[in-house]
N, C-alpha and C positions, 0 to 999 in steps of 0.2 A: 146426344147423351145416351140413347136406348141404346146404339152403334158401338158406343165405347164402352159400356155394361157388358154388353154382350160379350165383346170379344176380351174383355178383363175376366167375364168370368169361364169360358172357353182356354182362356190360358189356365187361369187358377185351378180348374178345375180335372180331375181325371175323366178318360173316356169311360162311355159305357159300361166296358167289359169289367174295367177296375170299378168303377161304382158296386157292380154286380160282388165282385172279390170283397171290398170293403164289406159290404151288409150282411155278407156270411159271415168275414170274422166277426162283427157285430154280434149278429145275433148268437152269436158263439158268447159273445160277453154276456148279452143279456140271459142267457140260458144257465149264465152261473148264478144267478141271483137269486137270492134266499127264495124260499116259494112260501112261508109264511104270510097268509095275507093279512096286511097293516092298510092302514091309509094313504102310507105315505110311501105304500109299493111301486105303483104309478108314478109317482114324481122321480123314485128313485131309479127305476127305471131308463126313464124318460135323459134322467142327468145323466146314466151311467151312457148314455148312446150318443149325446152330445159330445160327455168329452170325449169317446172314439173316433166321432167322425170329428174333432179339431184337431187329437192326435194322428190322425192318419193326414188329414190336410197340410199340418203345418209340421210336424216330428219325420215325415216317411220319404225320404226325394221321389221326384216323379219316375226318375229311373227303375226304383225298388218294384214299383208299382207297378211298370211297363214289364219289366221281366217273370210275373206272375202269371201275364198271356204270353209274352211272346216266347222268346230263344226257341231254345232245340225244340218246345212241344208247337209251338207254331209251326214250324219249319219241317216239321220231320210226324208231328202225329194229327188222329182227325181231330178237328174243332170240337170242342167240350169234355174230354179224356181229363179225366183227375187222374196224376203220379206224383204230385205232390208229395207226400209222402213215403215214397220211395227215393227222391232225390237226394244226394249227399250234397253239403253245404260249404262252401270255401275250401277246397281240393289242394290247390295247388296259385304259389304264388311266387314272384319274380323280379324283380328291379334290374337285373344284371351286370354286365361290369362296369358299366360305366353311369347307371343311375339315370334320370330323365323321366322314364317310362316306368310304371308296372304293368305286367301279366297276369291276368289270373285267372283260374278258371272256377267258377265260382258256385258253379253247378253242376253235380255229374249222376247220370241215372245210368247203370250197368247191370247186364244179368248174366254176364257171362259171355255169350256170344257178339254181344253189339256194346258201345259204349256211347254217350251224347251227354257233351258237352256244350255249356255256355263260357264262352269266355268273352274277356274284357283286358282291353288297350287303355290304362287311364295317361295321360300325359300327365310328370309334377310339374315342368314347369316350361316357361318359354318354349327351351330348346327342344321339349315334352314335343309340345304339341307341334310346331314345324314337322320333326322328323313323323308325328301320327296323321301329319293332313296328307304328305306325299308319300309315306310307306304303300306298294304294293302287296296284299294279303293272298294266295292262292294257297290251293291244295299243296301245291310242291315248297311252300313256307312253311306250315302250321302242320304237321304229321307225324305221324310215330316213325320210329325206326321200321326198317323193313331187313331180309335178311341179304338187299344190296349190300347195307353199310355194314361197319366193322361189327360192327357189337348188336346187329338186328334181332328183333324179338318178336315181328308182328309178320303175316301175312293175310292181308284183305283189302277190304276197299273203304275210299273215308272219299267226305262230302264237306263242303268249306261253304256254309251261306253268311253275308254279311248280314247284320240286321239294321237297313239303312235309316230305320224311322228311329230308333236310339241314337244316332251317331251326332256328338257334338263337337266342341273343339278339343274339347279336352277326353273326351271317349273314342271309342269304335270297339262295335261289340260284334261277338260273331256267332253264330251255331253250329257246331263243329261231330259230326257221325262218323264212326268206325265200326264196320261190320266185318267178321275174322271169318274167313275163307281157308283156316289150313283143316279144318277137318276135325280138332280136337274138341272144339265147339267153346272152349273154356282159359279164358285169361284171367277169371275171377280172382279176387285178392293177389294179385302179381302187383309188380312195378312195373310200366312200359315206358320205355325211351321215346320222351315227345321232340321234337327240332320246332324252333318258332323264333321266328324274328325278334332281336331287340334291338336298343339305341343302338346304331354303328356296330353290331357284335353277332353273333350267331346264339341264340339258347339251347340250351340241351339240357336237360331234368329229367327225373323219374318220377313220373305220376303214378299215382296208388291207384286201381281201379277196384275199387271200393264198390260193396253192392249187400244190398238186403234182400237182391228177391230171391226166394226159391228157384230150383229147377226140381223139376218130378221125372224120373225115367221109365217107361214103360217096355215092356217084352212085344213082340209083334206074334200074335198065335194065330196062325190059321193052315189050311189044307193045301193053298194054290201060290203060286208068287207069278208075278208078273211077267218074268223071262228065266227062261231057262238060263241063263247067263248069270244072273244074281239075285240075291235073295235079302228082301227086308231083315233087319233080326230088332233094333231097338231103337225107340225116340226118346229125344231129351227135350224139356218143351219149359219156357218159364211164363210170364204174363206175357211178354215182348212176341218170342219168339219161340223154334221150334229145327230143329235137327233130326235126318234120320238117317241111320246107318245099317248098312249088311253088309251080304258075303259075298266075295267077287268071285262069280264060277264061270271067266270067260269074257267079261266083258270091258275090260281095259287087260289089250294085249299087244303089242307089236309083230306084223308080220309081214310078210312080202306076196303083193297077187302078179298076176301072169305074167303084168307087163314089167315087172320091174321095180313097181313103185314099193315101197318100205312106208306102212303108216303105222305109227305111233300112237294112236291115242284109243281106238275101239277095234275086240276082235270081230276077224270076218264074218262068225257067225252071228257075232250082236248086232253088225251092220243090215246080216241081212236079214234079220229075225223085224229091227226097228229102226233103221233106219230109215232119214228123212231122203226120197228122190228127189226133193228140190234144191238140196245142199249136196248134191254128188255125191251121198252115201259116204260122206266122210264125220257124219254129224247125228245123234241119238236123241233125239226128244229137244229139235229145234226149240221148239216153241214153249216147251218145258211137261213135266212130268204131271198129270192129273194126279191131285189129292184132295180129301178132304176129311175132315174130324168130325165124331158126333159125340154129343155132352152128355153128363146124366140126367138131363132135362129131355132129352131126346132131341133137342136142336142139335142145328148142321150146322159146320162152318166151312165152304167150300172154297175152297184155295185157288180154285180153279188150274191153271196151266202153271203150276210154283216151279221155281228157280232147280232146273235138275244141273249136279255137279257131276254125279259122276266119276269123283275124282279120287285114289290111292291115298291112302290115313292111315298113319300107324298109330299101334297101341288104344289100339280101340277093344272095348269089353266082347263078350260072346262071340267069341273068335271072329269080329268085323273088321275089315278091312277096306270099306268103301264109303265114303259122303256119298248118300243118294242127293240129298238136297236139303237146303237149308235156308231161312229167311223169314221174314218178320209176319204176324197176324194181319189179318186185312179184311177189312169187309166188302169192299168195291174195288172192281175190276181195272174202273175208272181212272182211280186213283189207290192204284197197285202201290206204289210207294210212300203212301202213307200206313202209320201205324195205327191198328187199334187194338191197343190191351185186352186180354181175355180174362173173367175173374177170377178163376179158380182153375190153374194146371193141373191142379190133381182131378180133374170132374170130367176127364177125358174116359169115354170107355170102348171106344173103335173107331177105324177109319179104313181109311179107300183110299190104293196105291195104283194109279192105272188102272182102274176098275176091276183091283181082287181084292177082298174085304179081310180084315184082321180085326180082332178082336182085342184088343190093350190091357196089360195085366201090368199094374205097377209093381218094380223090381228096384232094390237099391243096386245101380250099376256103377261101379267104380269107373272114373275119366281115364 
Protein backbone atom coordinates (compact mmCIF):
# COMPACT_ATOMS: atom_id res chain seq x y z
CA UNK A 1 0.00 0.00 0.00
CA UNK A 2 2.98 2.50 1.17
CA UNK A 3 4.40 1.44 -2.64
CA UNK A 4 1.22 2.49 -4.29
CA UNK A 5 0.98 5.87 -2.15
CA UNK A 6 4.00 6.64 -3.04
CA UNK A 7 4.19 6.36 -6.49
CA UNK A 8 0.22 7.99 -6.75
CA UNK A 9 1.62 10.73 -5.25
CA UNK A 10 4.95 11.11 -7.35
CA UNK A 11 2.62 11.09 -10.33
CA UNK A 12 0.15 13.63 -8.78
CA UNK A 13 2.42 15.56 -7.64
CA UNK A 14 5.07 18.24 -9.32
CA UNK A 15 8.81 18.17 -9.04
CA UNK A 16 10.82 20.18 -6.82
CA UNK A 17 11.64 22.94 -8.85
CA UNK A 18 7.80 23.64 -9.68
CA UNK A 19 6.91 23.16 -5.95
CA UNK A 20 9.66 25.87 -5.35
CA UNK A 21 7.68 28.07 -8.45
CA UNK A 22 4.28 27.20 -6.86
CA UNK A 23 5.18 28.91 -3.26
CA UNK A 24 6.53 32.07 -4.74
CA UNK A 25 3.37 32.53 -6.61
CA UNK A 26 1.83 31.77 -3.13
CA UNK A 27 3.31 33.78 -1.31
CA UNK A 28 2.81 36.40 -3.90
CA UNK A 29 -0.98 35.69 -2.89
CA UNK A 30 -0.58 35.73 0.58
CA UNK A 31 1.48 39.05 0.51
CA UNK A 32 -1.82 40.60 -0.98
CA UNK A 33 -3.64 40.03 2.07
CA UNK A 34 -5.07 42.67 4.24
CA UNK A 35 -2.40 43.36 7.06
CA UNK A 36 -5.07 44.63 9.38
CA UNK A 37 -4.60 42.35 12.35
CA UNK A 38 -7.98 40.43 13.11
CA UNK A 39 -8.19 36.93 14.52
CA UNK A 40 -9.13 35.51 11.89
CA UNK A 41 -5.98 36.75 9.98
CA UNK A 42 -4.41 33.49 10.40
CA UNK A 43 -7.05 31.24 9.23
CA UNK A 44 -7.53 33.50 6.38
CA UNK A 45 -4.46 33.20 5.50
CA UNK A 46 -3.97 29.87 5.91
CA UNK A 47 -7.39 29.14 3.46
CA UNK A 48 -6.14 31.58 1.06
CA UNK A 49 -2.83 29.12 0.51
CA UNK A 50 -4.88 26.09 0.47
CA UNK A 51 -6.90 27.05 -2.23
CA UNK A 52 -3.67 28.06 -4.31
CA UNK A 53 -2.06 25.15 -3.87
CA UNK A 54 -5.61 22.90 -4.99
CA UNK A 55 -5.77 25.42 -7.83
CA UNK A 56 -2.36 25.08 -8.95
CA UNK A 57 -2.80 20.90 -8.38
CA UNK A 58 -5.96 20.33 -10.00
CA UNK A 59 -6.71 24.02 -12.61
CA UNK A 60 -2.82 24.10 -14.05
CA UNK A 61 -1.72 20.86 -16.40
CA UNK A 62 1.47 19.49 -15.49
CA UNK A 63 2.87 20.67 -18.87
CA UNK A 64 2.23 24.54 -17.74
CA UNK A 65 4.20 23.90 -14.80
CA UNK A 66 7.25 21.94 -16.57
CA UNK A 67 7.64 25.01 -19.03
CA UNK A 68 8.33 27.52 -15.98
CA UNK A 69 11.90 25.48 -15.60
CA UNK A 70 12.45 24.16 -18.56
CA UNK A 71 12.35 25.33 -22.60
CA UNK A 72 14.70 27.80 -23.91
CA UNK A 73 15.86 28.92 -20.22
CA UNK A 74 17.01 25.28 -19.39
CA UNK A 75 18.52 24.65 -22.57
CA UNK A 76 20.21 27.93 -23.39
CA UNK A 77 20.69 29.78 -19.92
CA UNK A 78 22.49 29.09 -16.23
CA UNK A 79 20.32 27.41 -13.63
CA UNK A 80 18.33 29.97 -11.54
CA UNK A 81 18.27 33.24 -14.04
CA UNK A 82 14.79 34.84 -13.72
CA UNK A 83 13.52 36.39 -17.45
CA UNK A 84 10.27 35.74 -16.72
CA UNK A 85 9.40 38.74 -17.13
CA UNK A 86 10.70 39.64 -20.06
CA UNK A 87 9.13 36.75 -21.99
CA UNK A 88 6.46 37.42 -24.70
CA UNK A 89 3.46 34.98 -24.29
CA UNK A 90 1.60 33.13 -27.37
CA UNK A 91 3.68 34.64 -30.36
CA UNK A 92 2.79 32.75 -33.07
CA UNK A 93 0.40 30.05 -33.96
CA UNK A 94 -0.55 27.48 -36.96
CA UNK A 95 -2.90 24.43 -37.82
CA UNK A 96 -2.04 24.67 -41.56
CA UNK A 97 -3.55 23.42 -44.73
CA UNK A 98 -4.59 20.52 -44.09
CA UNK A 99 -5.31 20.75 -40.14
CA UNK A 100 -4.32 17.60 -37.74
CA UNK A 101 -1.42 19.45 -35.93
CA UNK A 102 -0.85 22.97 -34.41
CA UNK A 103 2.37 25.07 -34.10
CA UNK A 104 2.94 27.34 -31.76
CA UNK A 105 5.31 29.04 -30.38
CA UNK A 106 4.27 30.04 -27.20
CA UNK A 107 7.33 31.81 -25.67
CA UNK A 108 9.70 34.25 -27.20
CA UNK A 109 12.55 36.39 -25.12
CA UNK A 110 14.40 38.84 -27.84
CA UNK A 111 16.66 41.86 -27.46
CA UNK A 112 17.61 42.35 -30.58
CA UNK A 113 20.33 40.47 -31.43
CA UNK A 114 19.34 36.76 -30.41
CA UNK A 115 15.89 35.40 -30.24
CA UNK A 116 14.61 32.10 -28.01
CA UNK A 117 11.97 30.34 -28.53
CA UNK A 118 9.80 27.68 -26.96
CA UNK A 119 7.70 25.97 -29.30
CA UNK A 120 4.97 23.20 -29.18
CA UNK A 121 3.72 20.40 -31.78
CA UNK A 122 0.16 19.71 -30.27
CA UNK A 123 -1.49 16.64 -32.31
CA UNK A 124 -5.81 17.28 -32.55
CA UNK A 125 -6.35 14.14 -33.50
CA UNK A 126 -5.51 10.54 -34.53
CA UNK A 127 -3.99 11.29 -37.65
CA UNK A 128 -2.32 14.36 -35.24
CA UNK A 129 -0.47 12.25 -33.48
CA UNK A 130 0.92 9.35 -36.13
CA UNK A 131 2.18 12.11 -38.36
CA UNK A 132 3.89 13.81 -34.61
CA UNK A 133 5.46 10.33 -33.28
CA UNK A 134 7.45 9.86 -36.84
CA UNK A 135 7.92 13.57 -37.99
CA UNK A 136 11.83 14.17 -38.07
CA UNK A 137 12.53 17.81 -36.37
CA UNK A 138 16.16 19.40 -37.22
CA UNK A 139 17.76 22.70 -37.65
CA UNK A 140 17.28 22.46 -41.49
CA UNK A 141 12.98 21.92 -40.62
CA UNK A 142 12.22 24.75 -38.06
CA UNK A 143 14.45 28.08 -39.23
CA UNK A 144 14.13 31.36 -40.44
CA UNK A 145 14.54 32.29 -43.94
CA UNK A 146 18.11 32.96 -44.84
CA UNK A 147 19.30 35.23 -47.74
CA UNK A 148 19.61 31.51 -49.82
CA UNK A 149 15.82 31.61 -50.27
CA UNK A 150 13.63 33.98 -52.28
CA UNK A 151 12.51 36.31 -49.87
CA UNK A 152 15.52 35.78 -47.06
CA UNK A 153 15.77 38.20 -44.07
CA UNK A 154 18.03 36.44 -41.62
CA UNK A 155 21.60 35.92 -41.47
CA UNK A 156 23.07 33.80 -38.19
CA UNK A 157 23.11 30.95 -36.63
CA UNK A 158 20.11 28.99 -34.81
CA UNK A 159 20.10 25.88 -32.43
CA UNK A 160 16.96 23.14 -32.38
CA UNK A 161 17.01 21.20 -28.76
CA UNK A 162 13.97 18.84 -28.24
CA UNK A 163 12.72 18.82 -24.77
CA UNK A 164 12.33 15.11 -24.54
CA UNK A 165 11.03 14.87 -20.73
CA UNK A 166 7.70 16.97 -22.08
CA UNK A 167 7.15 14.81 -25.01
CA UNK A 168 3.84 12.81 -25.04
CA UNK A 169 1.64 11.43 -27.58
CA UNK A 170 -0.08 14.08 -28.30
CA UNK A 171 2.98 16.91 -27.73
CA UNK A 172 6.58 17.40 -28.76
CA UNK A 173 8.06 20.60 -27.55
CA UNK A 174 11.14 22.13 -28.50
CA UNK A 175 13.82 25.05 -27.57
CA UNK A 176 14.43 26.77 -30.38
CA UNK A 177 17.90 29.90 -30.47
CA UNK A 178 18.72 32.43 -33.22
CA UNK A 179 21.69 34.35 -32.82
CA UNK A 180 22.10 37.15 -36.13
CA UNK A 181 25.60 37.45 -37.36
CA UNK A 182 25.12 40.11 -40.14
CA UNK A 183 26.53 42.90 -38.28
CA UNK A 184 23.46 45.29 -37.74
CA UNK A 185 22.99 43.68 -34.35
CA UNK A 186 19.20 44.47 -34.54
CA UNK A 187 15.89 42.43 -36.02
CA UNK A 188 13.95 44.13 -33.02
CA UNK A 189 10.19 44.57 -33.78
CA UNK A 190 10.61 43.05 -37.68
CA UNK A 191 8.58 40.12 -38.96
CA UNK A 192 11.05 37.08 -39.90
CA UNK A 193 10.16 34.44 -42.18
CA UNK A 194 10.02 31.08 -40.01
CA UNK A 195 9.86 27.49 -42.37
CA UNK A 196 8.52 24.59 -39.98
CA UNK A 197 7.21 21.43 -40.65
CA UNK A 198 3.36 20.74 -40.83
CA UNK A 199 0.64 17.78 -41.50
CA UNK A 200 1.83 16.64 -45.01
CA UNK A 201 2.74 20.55 -46.04
CA UNK A 202 5.51 23.01 -45.71
CA UNK A 203 4.89 26.22 -43.10
CA UNK A 204 5.88 29.47 -43.82
CA UNK A 205 4.72 32.62 -41.50
CA UNK A 206 5.95 35.74 -40.27
CA UNK A 207 6.79 35.81 -36.73
CA UNK A 208 6.93 39.18 -34.85
CA UNK A 209 10.06 39.26 -32.86
CA UNK A 210 8.80 41.18 -30.17
CA UNK A 211 11.02 42.41 -27.27
CA UNK A 212 10.90 44.57 -24.09
CA UNK A 213 14.33 44.83 -23.29
CA UNK A 214 16.44 47.68 -23.56
CA UNK A 215 19.68 48.12 -25.38
CA UNK A 216 22.17 50.91 -24.07
CA UNK A 217 25.02 52.16 -26.58
CA UNK A 218 28.18 53.42 -25.57
CA UNK A 219 31.10 55.67 -27.26
CA UNK A 220 34.56 53.81 -26.77
CA UNK A 221 37.13 56.77 -25.35
CA UNK A 222 40.56 56.18 -24.92
CA UNK A 223 44.19 56.99 -26.25
CA UNK A 224 45.44 53.47 -27.76
CA UNK A 225 43.64 50.80 -29.88
CA UNK A 226 44.62 47.56 -30.21
CA UNK A 227 46.09 47.37 -33.92
CA UNK A 228 46.88 49.70 -36.01
CA UNK A 229 44.55 48.05 -38.57
CA UNK A 230 41.28 49.10 -36.65
CA UNK A 231 39.87 50.87 -34.32
CA UNK A 232 36.99 50.17 -31.53
CA UNK A 233 34.45 53.16 -31.94
CA UNK A 234 30.99 51.71 -30.09
CA UNK A 235 29.10 48.89 -28.03
CA UNK A 236 25.52 48.17 -28.00
CA UNK A 237 24.85 45.77 -24.90
CA UNK A 238 21.17 44.59 -23.71
CA UNK A 239 20.78 42.22 -20.47
CA UNK A 240 21.43 39.17 -22.90
CA UNK A 241 24.03 40.28 -24.94
CA UNK A 242 26.58 42.75 -26.16
CA UNK A 243 28.03 44.11 -29.85
CA UNK A 244 31.07 45.99 -30.66
CA UNK A 245 31.81 47.81 -33.65
CA UNK A 246 34.79 50.16 -35.31
CA UNK A 247 36.83 51.24 -38.06
CA UNK A 248 38.35 49.16 -40.54
CA UNK A 249 42.02 50.83 -41.27
CA UNK A 250 43.40 47.73 -43.08
CA UNK A 251 42.27 44.99 -41.80
CA UNK A 252 39.86 43.03 -44.09
CA UNK A 253 41.53 43.51 -47.52
CA UNK A 254 42.09 41.27 -50.44
CA UNK A 255 45.64 40.93 -51.85
CA UNK A 256 47.93 38.79 -53.65
CA UNK A 257 51.69 37.63 -51.78
CA UNK A 258 54.83 36.42 -53.86
CA UNK A 259 53.60 33.36 -54.64
CA UNK A 260 50.50 33.80 -56.23
CA UNK A 261 48.13 33.13 -53.73
CA UNK A 262 45.03 35.79 -53.68
CA UNK A 263 43.52 35.96 -49.94
CA UNK A 264 40.47 37.35 -49.39
CA UNK A 265 39.69 37.71 -45.99
CA UNK A 266 42.75 39.74 -43.74
CA UNK A 267 45.21 42.40 -45.02
CA UNK A 268 48.89 41.49 -45.09
CA UNK A 269 49.81 43.76 -42.57
CA UNK A 270 46.95 42.56 -39.97
CA UNK A 271 48.16 39.08 -40.63
CA UNK A 272 51.44 39.98 -39.74
CA UNK A 273 50.80 42.39 -37.08
CA UNK A 274 48.21 39.28 -35.36
CA UNK A 275 48.17 36.69 -36.90
CA UNK A 276 47.75 33.05 -35.63
CA UNK A 277 51.21 30.89 -36.88
CA UNK A 278 49.33 27.82 -36.00
CA UNK A 279 46.55 28.54 -38.72
CA UNK A 280 49.10 29.56 -41.55
CA UNK A 281 48.70 33.02 -40.98
CA UNK A 282 45.57 33.05 -42.83
CA UNK A 283 43.53 33.44 -39.48
CA UNK A 284 43.33 36.80 -36.63
CA UNK A 285 42.43 35.93 -33.15
CA UNK A 286 41.88 32.01 -33.53
CA UNK A 287 40.93 31.65 -30.32
CA UNK A 288 39.11 34.79 -30.25
CA UNK A 289 39.59 38.42 -29.22
CA UNK A 290 40.30 39.31 -25.08
CA UNK A 291 37.50 41.47 -23.42
CA UNK A 292 36.10 42.31 -20.61
CA UNK A 293 33.53 45.04 -18.87
CA UNK A 294 33.76 46.72 -15.55
CA UNK A 295 30.35 47.83 -13.61
CA UNK A 296 29.66 50.71 -11.50
CA UNK A 297 30.18 48.58 -8.63
CA UNK A 298 33.58 48.15 -9.71
CA UNK A 299 33.11 44.35 -10.58
CA UNK A 300 34.54 42.75 -13.59
CA UNK A 301 32.85 40.68 -16.05
CA UNK A 302 35.55 38.94 -17.93
CA UNK A 303 34.69 37.45 -21.36
CA UNK A 304 37.51 35.95 -21.56
CA UNK A 305 38.60 34.81 -25.35
CA UNK A 306 34.80 36.17 -26.98
CA UNK A 307 33.74 35.38 -30.39
CA UNK A 308 36.07 37.85 -32.73
CA UNK A 309 34.06 38.35 -36.28
CA UNK A 310 35.87 40.55 -37.75
CA UNK A 311 33.64 40.89 -40.39
CA UNK A 312 32.43 44.10 -43.12
CA UNK A 313 28.65 45.88 -41.86
CA UNK A 314 27.18 48.34 -43.37
CA UNK A 315 25.34 51.34 -42.16
CA UNK A 316 26.76 51.18 -39.01
CA UNK A 317 26.87 54.68 -36.78
CA UNK A 318 30.44 56.71 -36.08
CA UNK A 319 31.61 56.08 -39.34
CA UNK A 320 32.00 51.93 -38.42
CA UNK A 321 32.29 49.71 -40.69
CA UNK A 322 33.38 46.63 -38.92
CA UNK A 323 31.70 43.67 -36.29
CA UNK A 324 34.66 43.41 -33.96
CA UNK A 325 32.68 40.74 -32.03
CA UNK A 326 29.52 39.91 -30.78
CA UNK A 327 27.76 37.14 -28.40
CA UNK A 328 26.05 36.52 -25.36
CA UNK A 329 26.99 37.37 -21.24
CA UNK A 330 28.64 34.47 -19.52
CA UNK A 331 30.15 33.90 -16.47
CA UNK A 332 32.05 30.51 -16.94
CA UNK A 333 34.54 29.60 -19.19
CA UNK A 334 33.19 26.27 -18.70
CA UNK A 335 30.17 26.59 -19.85
CA UNK A 336 30.80 29.36 -22.56
CA UNK A 337 27.32 28.76 -24.01
CA UNK A 338 25.37 29.41 -21.48
CA UNK A 339 23.73 32.58 -20.73
CA UNK A 340 23.66 34.74 -17.80
CA UNK A 341 21.71 38.05 -17.74
CA UNK A 342 23.58 41.10 -16.58
CA UNK A 343 21.19 43.54 -14.46
CA UNK A 344 21.52 46.79 -15.51
CA UNK A 345 23.16 47.56 -19.29
CA UNK A 346 23.35 50.95 -18.51
CA UNK A 347 25.84 50.36 -15.25
CA UNK A 348 28.62 49.61 -17.73
CA UNK A 349 31.58 52.26 -17.28
CA UNK A 350 34.81 50.65 -19.08
CA UNK A 351 36.38 47.84 -20.59
CA UNK A 352 39.29 45.93 -21.99
CA UNK A 353 39.69 45.17 -25.81
CA UNK A 354 42.86 43.02 -26.23
CA UNK A 355 44.33 44.57 -23.24
CA UNK A 356 43.92 48.59 -24.18
CA UNK A 357 41.36 50.02 -21.89
CA UNK A 358 38.46 52.54 -22.83
CA UNK A 359 36.50 54.14 -20.97
CA UNK A 360 32.46 53.95 -21.90
CA UNK A 361 30.32 57.09 -22.35
CA UNK A 362 26.76 56.37 -23.08
CA UNK A 363 25.66 57.97 -26.43
CA UNK A 364 22.04 57.51 -28.20
CA UNK A 365 23.51 55.87 -31.56
CA UNK A 366 21.15 55.40 -34.29
CA UNK A 367 21.22 51.40 -35.91
Amino acid sequence: MKRKFKRMQEEILPSRETQDWMWEEIEKIAATTSEQPDRWAGLKITASIAAAVLLFVFLIPQTSWAEQITGFIKEFFYAGVDVKEDIAQNVYEDEGKYGHVRMQIRELLSDGACAYFNICYEALDEEGEEWLIDQIFDVDSIRFATYDDTDGSAYGSWQLNELLELKTEKERHFAFSFENDSGSYSFKNKSMTLFYPMYHSQGIGKVDIVSNLDTVSYRLVGDKSPSKYYEPKYLVVSKLSYALFGKDHGANCDWVDKDGTWHLRFGKGFLEEKGDKELGDYWVYGDGIPLSFTMEDGSKLNMGYAQAYLSYAEGLALGSDLLLSAGHFNVDCVEFDKIMPIDDPGALTEMEVDGVHYDLVKEEIAD
